[in-house]
N, C-alpha and C positions, 0 to 999 in steps of 0.2 A: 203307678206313679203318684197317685193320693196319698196311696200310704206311707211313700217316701216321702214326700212331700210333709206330708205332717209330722213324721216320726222325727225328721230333719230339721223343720223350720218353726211348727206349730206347741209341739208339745209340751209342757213342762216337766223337765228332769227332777225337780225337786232337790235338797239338801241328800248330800251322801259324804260318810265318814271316810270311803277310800276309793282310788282310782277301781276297782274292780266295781264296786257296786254304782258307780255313775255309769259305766262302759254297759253294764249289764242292765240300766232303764232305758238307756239309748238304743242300744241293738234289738231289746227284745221285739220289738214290736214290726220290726223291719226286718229280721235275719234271715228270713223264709225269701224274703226278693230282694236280699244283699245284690246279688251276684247279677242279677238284669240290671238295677238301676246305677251301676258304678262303671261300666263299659265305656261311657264318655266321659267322665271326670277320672279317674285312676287310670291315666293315659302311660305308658311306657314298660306296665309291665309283661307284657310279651314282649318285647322287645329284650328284656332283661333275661329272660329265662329261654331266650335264643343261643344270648350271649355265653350265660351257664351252660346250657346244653353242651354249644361249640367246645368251649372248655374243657369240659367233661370228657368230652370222645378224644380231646386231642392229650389231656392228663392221667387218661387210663394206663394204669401200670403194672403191665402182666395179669392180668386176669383181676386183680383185685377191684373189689365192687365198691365205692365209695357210700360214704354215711352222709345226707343230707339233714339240716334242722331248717324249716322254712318258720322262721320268728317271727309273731305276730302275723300268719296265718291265715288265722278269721275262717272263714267257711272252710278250708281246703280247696278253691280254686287256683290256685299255685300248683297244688302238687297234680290236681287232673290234669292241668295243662303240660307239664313236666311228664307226666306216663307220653303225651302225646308224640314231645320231642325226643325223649330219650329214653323211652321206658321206664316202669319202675321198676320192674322184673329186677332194673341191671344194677340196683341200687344195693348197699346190704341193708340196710334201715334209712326210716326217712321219719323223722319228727315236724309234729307241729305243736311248737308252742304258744299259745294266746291265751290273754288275763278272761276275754268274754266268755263266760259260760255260752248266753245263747249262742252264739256263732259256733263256736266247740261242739256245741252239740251238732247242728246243722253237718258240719264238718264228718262227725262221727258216724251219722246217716248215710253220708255221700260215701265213705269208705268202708262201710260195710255195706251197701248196696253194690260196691266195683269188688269187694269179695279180695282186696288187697291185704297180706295178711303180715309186711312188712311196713306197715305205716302207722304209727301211734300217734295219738291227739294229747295232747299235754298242757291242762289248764293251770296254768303257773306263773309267776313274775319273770320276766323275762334276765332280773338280776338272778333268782334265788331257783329257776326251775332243776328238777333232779332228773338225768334221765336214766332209764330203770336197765340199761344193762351197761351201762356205763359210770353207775352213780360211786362218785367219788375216782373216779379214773377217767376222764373225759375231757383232761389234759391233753391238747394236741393231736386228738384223735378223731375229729369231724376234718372232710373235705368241701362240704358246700355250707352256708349259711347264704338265705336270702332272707333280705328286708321289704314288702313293698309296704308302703305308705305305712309303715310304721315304726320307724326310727322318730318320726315330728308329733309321734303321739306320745311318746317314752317320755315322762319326765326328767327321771335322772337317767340321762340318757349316757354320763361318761361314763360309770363303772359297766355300763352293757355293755359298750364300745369294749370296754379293758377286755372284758369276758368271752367275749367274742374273738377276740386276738388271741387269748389263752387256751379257746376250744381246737381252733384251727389248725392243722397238723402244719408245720413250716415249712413244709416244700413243696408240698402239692396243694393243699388247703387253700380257699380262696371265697372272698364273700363279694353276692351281689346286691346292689340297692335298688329301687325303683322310689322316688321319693318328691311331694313339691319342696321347693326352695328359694330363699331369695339370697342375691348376694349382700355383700358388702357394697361402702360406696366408696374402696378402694381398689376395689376388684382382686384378682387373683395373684397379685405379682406379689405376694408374698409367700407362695404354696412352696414347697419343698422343690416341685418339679412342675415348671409351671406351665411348657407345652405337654403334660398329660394331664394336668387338671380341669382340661375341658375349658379350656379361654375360648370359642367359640361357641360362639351366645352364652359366655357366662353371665357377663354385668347385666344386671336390669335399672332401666330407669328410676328418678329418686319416687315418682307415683307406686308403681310397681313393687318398688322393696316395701314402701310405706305401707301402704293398700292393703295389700296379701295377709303381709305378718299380724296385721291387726284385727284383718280379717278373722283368717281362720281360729286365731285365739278366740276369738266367742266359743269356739267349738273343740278348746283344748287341745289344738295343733301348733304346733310351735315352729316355727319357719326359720329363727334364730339365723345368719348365717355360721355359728359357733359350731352347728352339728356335722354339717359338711365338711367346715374346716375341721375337727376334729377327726373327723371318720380320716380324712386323707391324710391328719398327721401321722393316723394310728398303723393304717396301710397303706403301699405304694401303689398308686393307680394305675391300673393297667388298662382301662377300656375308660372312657367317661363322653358321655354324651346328655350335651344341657338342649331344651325344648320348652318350646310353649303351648300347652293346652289354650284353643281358641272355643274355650267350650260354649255351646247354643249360641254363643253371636260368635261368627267368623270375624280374627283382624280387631273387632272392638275387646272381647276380652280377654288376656293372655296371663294364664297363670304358667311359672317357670316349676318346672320340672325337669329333674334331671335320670338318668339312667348311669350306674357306676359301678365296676367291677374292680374290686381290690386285692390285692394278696399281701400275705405278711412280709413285713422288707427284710426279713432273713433270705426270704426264695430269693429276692432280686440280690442283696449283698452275697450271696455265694455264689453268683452266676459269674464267668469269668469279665475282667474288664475287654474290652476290645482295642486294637490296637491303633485305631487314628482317633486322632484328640480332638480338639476345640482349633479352631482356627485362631490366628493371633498373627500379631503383626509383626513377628520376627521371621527373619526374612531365611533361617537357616533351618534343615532339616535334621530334628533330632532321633529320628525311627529309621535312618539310612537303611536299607538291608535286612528291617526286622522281616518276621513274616508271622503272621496270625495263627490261635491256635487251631490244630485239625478240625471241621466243619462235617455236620452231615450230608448228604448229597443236597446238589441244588436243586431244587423242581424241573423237572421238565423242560425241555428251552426247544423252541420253534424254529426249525432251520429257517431261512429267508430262501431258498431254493423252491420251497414248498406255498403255492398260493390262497388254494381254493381246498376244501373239502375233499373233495377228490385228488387231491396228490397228497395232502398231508397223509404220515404214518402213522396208523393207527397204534403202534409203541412207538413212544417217542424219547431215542434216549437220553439218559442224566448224563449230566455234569459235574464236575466237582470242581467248578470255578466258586468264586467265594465273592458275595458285593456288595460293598460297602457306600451306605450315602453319606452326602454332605449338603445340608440345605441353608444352615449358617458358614455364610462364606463370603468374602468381601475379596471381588474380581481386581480390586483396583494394583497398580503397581507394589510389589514388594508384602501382599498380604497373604500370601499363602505360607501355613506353615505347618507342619506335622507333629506331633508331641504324645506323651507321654508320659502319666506323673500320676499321683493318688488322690488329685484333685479332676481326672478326666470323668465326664458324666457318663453314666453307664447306656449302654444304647441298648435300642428295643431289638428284637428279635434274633436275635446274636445267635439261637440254638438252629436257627433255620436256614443256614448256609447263605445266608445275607443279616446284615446289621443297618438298621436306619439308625442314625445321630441325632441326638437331643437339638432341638433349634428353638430360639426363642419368637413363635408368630406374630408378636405385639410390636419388633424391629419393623420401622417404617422401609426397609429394602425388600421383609418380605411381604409385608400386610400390605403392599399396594397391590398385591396380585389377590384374586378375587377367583380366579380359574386358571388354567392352563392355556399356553397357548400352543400348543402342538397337540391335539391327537391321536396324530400319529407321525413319524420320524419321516423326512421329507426325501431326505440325504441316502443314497443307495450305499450299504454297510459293504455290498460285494465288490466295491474299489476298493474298501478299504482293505480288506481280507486278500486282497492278490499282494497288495504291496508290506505289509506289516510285518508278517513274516512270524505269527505270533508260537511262542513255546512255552510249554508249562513252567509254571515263576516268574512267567510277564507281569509286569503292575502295567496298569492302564488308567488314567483319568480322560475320563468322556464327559460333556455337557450331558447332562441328563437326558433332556427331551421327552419324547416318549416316550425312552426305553431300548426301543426297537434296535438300536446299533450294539447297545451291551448284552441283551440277549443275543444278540447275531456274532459276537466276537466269544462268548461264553459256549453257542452252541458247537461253532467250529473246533477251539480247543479248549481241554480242560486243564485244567489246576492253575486259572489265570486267577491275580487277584485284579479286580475291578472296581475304582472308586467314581462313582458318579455324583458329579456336581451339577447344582445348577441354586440360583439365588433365586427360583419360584419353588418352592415349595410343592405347590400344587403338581409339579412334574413330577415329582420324587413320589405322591401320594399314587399317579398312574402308573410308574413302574413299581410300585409295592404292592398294588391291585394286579401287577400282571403275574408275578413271580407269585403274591397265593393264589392264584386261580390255575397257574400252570402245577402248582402243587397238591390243589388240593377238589380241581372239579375234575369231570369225566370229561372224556374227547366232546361228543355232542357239545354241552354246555359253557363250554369254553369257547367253540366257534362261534355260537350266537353270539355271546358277550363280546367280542374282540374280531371274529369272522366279519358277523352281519351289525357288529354294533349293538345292539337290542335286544333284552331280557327283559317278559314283563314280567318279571317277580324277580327284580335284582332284591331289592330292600329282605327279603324272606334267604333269598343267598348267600347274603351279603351278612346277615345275623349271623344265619345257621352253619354254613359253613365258611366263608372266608375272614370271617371276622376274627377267628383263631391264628388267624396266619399275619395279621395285619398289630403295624404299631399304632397306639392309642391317636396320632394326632390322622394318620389316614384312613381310619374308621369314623371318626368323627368326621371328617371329609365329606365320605363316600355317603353316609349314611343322611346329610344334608346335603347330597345332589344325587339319588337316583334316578334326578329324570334326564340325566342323561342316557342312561342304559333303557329307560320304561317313562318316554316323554307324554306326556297326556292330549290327544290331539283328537280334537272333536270331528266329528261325521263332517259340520256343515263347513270348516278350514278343508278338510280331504275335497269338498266338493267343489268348493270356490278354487280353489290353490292348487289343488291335483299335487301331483307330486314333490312342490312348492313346500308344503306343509310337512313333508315328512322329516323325522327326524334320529338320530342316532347317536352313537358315541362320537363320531368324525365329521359330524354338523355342529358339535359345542366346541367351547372352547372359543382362542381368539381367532386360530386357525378355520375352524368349522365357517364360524361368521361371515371370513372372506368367503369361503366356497359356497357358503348361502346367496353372499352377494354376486360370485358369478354365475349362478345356478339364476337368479333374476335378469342380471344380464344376456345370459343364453335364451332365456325366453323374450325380455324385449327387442332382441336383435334376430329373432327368429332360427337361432341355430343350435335351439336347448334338442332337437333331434339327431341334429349331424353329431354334437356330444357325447351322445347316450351309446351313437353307432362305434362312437374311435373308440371307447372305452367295452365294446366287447367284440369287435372285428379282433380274429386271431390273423387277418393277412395284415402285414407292414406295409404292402404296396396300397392298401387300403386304407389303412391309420393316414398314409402319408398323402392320399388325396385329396381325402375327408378335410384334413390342416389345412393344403395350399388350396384348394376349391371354396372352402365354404366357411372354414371357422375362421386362418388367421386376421381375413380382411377387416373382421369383426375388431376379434380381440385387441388386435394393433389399431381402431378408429381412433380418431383425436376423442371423441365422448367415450368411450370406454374408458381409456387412458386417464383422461381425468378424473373420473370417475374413481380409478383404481391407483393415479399417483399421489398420492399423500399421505400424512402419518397416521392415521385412523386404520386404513387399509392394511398398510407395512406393519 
């Protein structure tokens, strides 16, 4: 820590003619304990090479082994981390390009001590580097580029940016960033596409923007907002996640860093458009009768017949219902209306046999919601399925909710289309977390999640595999509330609180809340036992004693009631 300490704060750099020979008095002296002392300051970049990873397994195509350049580099902690996730075996080459000699070398040690024999080290400008089996042909022909923290050290940072969009093959190709940043103090509503630019926790305070930027500049870090905005003019956002490192003081210091995964906007403009539009105030339906194009199977869908672990089937069959969201949407008279045109925003996940809709989060209809209030659907789906009468080429719009009724009318029959509305947002984020998780985890780990509520390693699941399946604004979601799934709850709350304390995916929320407050209620009225009994008695002559004997007198009290009638509760 000394040595970093003074290589960092103490030492004098002296006069140097070029960015290489200042980078190379800076590092030398530290590069041997790069990689220990940057764990708590270069906060996100695991996080970002989950992300990649995810990518990766879900963009493999036909056997072909994909070309990584991890730019600006530095030691090769990137690319060890990367064998971790996804192997390097599975790679067909992997470059690293960085200006520092020392760190390069460091890097070169570390890779020829793991005996990797498809990884090159490449000490070059990150504008002018040549790579040696692609030099002069390396048009279009890289699938990964990652950045961490050094896009803010680039000085001319737009023609990298250009070069980087030139390397990248257009349909599969895709780069990730890990990077500090500050915004503007207009914020984002000028971005191309401004619910996947990461509006949550983008803006930083006028301290914050000031502070940073001026900051790190002693140190030849550039904070500009102009880099970020560029990088997202340059490519179409597909993942993005803003954060605050609280490094060594908790809460008192927050440097803004972001996490962002990009692809070239050729992939996204040749993806089909999808066929429900923007909502609008005409009151007429111009898509009567269309029908969307063919879709891959759905995920997985969970009969509602099935409760517990033990009755669910271990193959669980597909669907080929098709579902589509809508989270911009104005319930009021005469606002619903369907369309179709060359100005319709293109929706995320469209190749996954469902489509979430662009919404804007900063509309005060959706930003008043903060969470969900259902999680989970209250309303039993098996009325509705005896009287519906439903046959493949149903369209159906349902309230969103949790989900739980469009999977239940999806499981029953297929080739329905299904549009789910609801004007919280955060509902639409739960059923996007259900459909990738039915898609994309095993039987076991899916019943924790959604079963028992609770995964303590959501945030690692949630990177590594469902993060591929999910659109940018319900990643950024999920990935700022795992503790719903992995809630943090201390020894001495279990002791004082008992079961009081405990917590899950169907204790949050606005719903959860109530059930917490009658969960308090049953115990100050002494019938949190007789509860516990109705809710696993399989006799009904049982359940219905338990009611009239011991709980209803309770729950119907005039203090209950009060307790529970008002709009807080409701």
């Amino acid at each position: 820590m000394l040595q970093f300490a003074y290589n960092c704060f103490l030492k004098p750099l002296g006069r140097h003619s070029s960015q290489q020979g200042r980078l190379d008095a800076f590092y030398e002296g530290q590069a041997a304990v790069y990689d220990s002392t940057r764990g708590g300051l270069l906060r996100g970049r695991k996080t970002m090479l989950r992300l990649c990873a995810a990518e990766l397994k879900k963009r493999s195509n036909n056997g072909a082994k994909p070309t990584w350049i991890d730019l600006g580099g530095g030691t090769g902690w990137n690319i060890e981390q990367m064998d971790l996730l996804y192997g390097l075996s599975n790679f067909e080459q992997v470059y690293l390009v960085d200006l520092c000699r020392p760190l390069c070398k460091v890097a070169e040690q570390r890779f020829q001590a793991k005996g990797w024999k498809n990884v090159k080290v490449i000490c070059q400008d990150a504008l002018s580097f040549v790579l040696p089996e692609l030099a002069g042909q390396d048009r279009g022909q890289i699938n990964l580029v990652t950045m961490s923290y050094s896009l803010s050290m680039i000085e001319d940072f737009y023609p990298v940016v250009d070069r980087i969009a030139s390397l990248l093959n257009p349909q599969t190709g895709f780069i990730g960033v890990a990077d500090f940043y500050v915004s503007g103090a207009a914020g984002p509503s000028g971005h191309r596409d401004a619910e996947k630019a990461g509006v949550l926790g983008y803006q930083c305070n006028w301290f914050t923007r000031v502070f940073w930027q001026h900051w790190f500049e002693f140190d030849h870090v550039y904070l500009h907002p102009c880099r970020r905005n560029y990088l997202e003019h340059k490519f179409a956002t597909h993942k993005a996640l803003n954060c605050r490192n609280h490094f060594i003081v908790p809460y008192l210091i927050q440097m803004p860093y972001y996490v962002w995964i990009g692809q070239p906007s050729s992939a996204v403009e040749s993806a089909p458009l999808q066929l429900v539009g923007p909502v609008s105030t005409h009151s007429n339906y111009a898509m009567a009768g269309a029908s969307p194009p063919s879709s891959p199977d759905l995920p997985p869908v969970v009969s509602p017949d099935h409760a517990t672990p033990a009755h669910f089937p271990k193959q669980i069959q597909r669907s080929r219902s098709t579902i589509a969201y809508k989270s911009d949407i104005n319930l009021g008279p005469s606002a619903l209306s369907t369309l179709l045109s060359s100005n319709t925003p293109r929706a995320a996940s469209s190749s996954r046999g469902w489509t979430r809709l662009p919404y804007q989060p900063t509309k005060p209809e959706h930003a008043q919601f903060s969470t969900y209030i259902y999680g989970f659907t209250w309303e039993d789906p098996q009325r509705d399925l005896e009287v519906l009468d439903l046959r493949p080429g149903d369209s159906l719009m349902v309230i969103t909710s949790a989900g739980d009724n469009a999977l239940a009318y999806a499981a029953r029959q297929s080739g329905l289309k299904i549009h789910c509305v609801d004007m919280n947002p955060c509902q639409n984020h739960l059923l996007e977390l259900k459909l990738a998780a039915l898609r994309s985890l095993d039987y076991d780990t899916f019943w924790r999640l959604f079963g028992l509520g609770s995964l303590p390693d959501f945030a690692r699941t949630l990177d590594s595999t469902l993060s591929a399946e999910l659109s940018s604004p319900a990643y950024q979601y999920w990935r700022q509330n795992v503790h719903a799934f992995a809630p943090q709850q201390s020894a001495l709350a279990d002791l004082v609180l008992g079961d009081l304390s405990h917590r899950n995916l169907y204790t949050t929320g606005y719903s959860g809340m109530a059930l917490r407050c009658l969960r308090v209620i049953s115990k100050l009225f002494g019938i949190h036992r007789a509860t516990q009994q109705l809710v696993v008695t399989s006799s009904l002559a049982k359940q219905a004693e338990l009611w009239r004997d011991k709980i209803r007198s309770c729950i119907f009290s005039n203090i209950a009631i009060r307790m529970l009638d008002n709009p807080v509760a409701m």
